[in-house]
C-alpha positions as CSV (number, residue, x, y, z in Angstrom):
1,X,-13.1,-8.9,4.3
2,X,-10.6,-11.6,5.7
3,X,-8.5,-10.5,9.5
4,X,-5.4,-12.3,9.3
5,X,-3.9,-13.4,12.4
6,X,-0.1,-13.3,11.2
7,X,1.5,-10.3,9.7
8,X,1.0,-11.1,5.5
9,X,4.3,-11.7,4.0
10,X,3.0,-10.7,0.4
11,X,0.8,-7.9,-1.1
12,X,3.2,-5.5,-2.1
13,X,1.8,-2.6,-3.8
14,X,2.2,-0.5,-7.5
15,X,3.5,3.0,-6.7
16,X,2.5,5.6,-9.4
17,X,3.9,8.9,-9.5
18,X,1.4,12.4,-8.9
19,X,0.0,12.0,-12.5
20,X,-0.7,8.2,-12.2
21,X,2.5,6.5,-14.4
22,X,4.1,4.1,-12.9
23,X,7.8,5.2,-11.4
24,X,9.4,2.7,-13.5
25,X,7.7,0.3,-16.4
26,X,10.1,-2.6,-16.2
27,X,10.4,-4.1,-13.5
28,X,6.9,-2.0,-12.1
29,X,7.4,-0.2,-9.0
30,X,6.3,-2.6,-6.3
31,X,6.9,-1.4,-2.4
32,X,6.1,-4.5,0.3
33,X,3.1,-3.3,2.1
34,X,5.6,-2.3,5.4
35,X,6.7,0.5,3.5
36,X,3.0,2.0,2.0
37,X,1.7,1.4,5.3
38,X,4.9,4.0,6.6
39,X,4.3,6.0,3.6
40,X,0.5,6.5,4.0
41,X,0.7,7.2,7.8
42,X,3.7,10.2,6.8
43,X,0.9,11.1,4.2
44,X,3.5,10.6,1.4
45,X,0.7,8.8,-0.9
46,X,-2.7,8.4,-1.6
47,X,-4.7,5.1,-1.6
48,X,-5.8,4.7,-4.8
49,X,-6.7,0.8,-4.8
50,X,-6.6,-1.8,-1.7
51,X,-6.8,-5.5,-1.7
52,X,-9.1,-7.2,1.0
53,X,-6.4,-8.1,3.7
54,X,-6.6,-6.2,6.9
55,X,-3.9,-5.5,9.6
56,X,-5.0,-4.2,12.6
57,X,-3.5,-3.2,16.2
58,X,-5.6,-2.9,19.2
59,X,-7.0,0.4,18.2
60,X,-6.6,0.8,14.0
61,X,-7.7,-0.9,10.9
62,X,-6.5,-0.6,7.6
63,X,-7.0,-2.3,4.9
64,X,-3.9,-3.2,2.4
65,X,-3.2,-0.8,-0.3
66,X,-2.9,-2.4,-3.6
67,X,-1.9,1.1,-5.7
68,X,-0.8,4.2,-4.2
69,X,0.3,7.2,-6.3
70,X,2.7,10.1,-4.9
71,X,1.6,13.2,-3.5
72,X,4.4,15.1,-4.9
C-alpha cells in the first residue's frame, strides 16, 4: 500500500448502477475519485473494488475506490 503525499490527480472510478451495469456503456461511467469519496461518505454507493492509493487526513484512511455501484 503506497501514502501519497500530494492529492492524486487520476484514479477515477466505474460507477455501476444497484444491479451492477454500468450507467452508460460508451463512454463508461467514470467519476474522479473527489466525487466517490463525497458519494461514499453520503453513503450513496458501495465499494465494490479499490485501487492501492490512500488519502488520508490527520484522523481517516481510505483507500481509493476503483468500482462503486449505487445504492438505489
Amino acid at each position: 500500500m503506497q501514502v501519497l503525499s500530494h492529492p492524486p490527480s487520476g484514479w477515477p472510478a466505474l460507477v455501476l448502477n444497484a444491479d451492477f451495469r454500468p450507467l452508460s456503456y460508451y463512454p463508461l461511467s467514470l467519476w474522479p475519485w473527489q466525487e466517490v469519496i463525497k458519494a461514499v461518505f453520503l453513503d450513496r454507493v458501495d465499494v465494490v473494488s479499490t485501487y492501492d492509493q490512500v488519502v488520508h487526513s490527520p484522523s481517516f484512511e481510505m483507500r481509493l475506490p476503483s468500482v462503486v455501484s449505487l445504492k438505489h
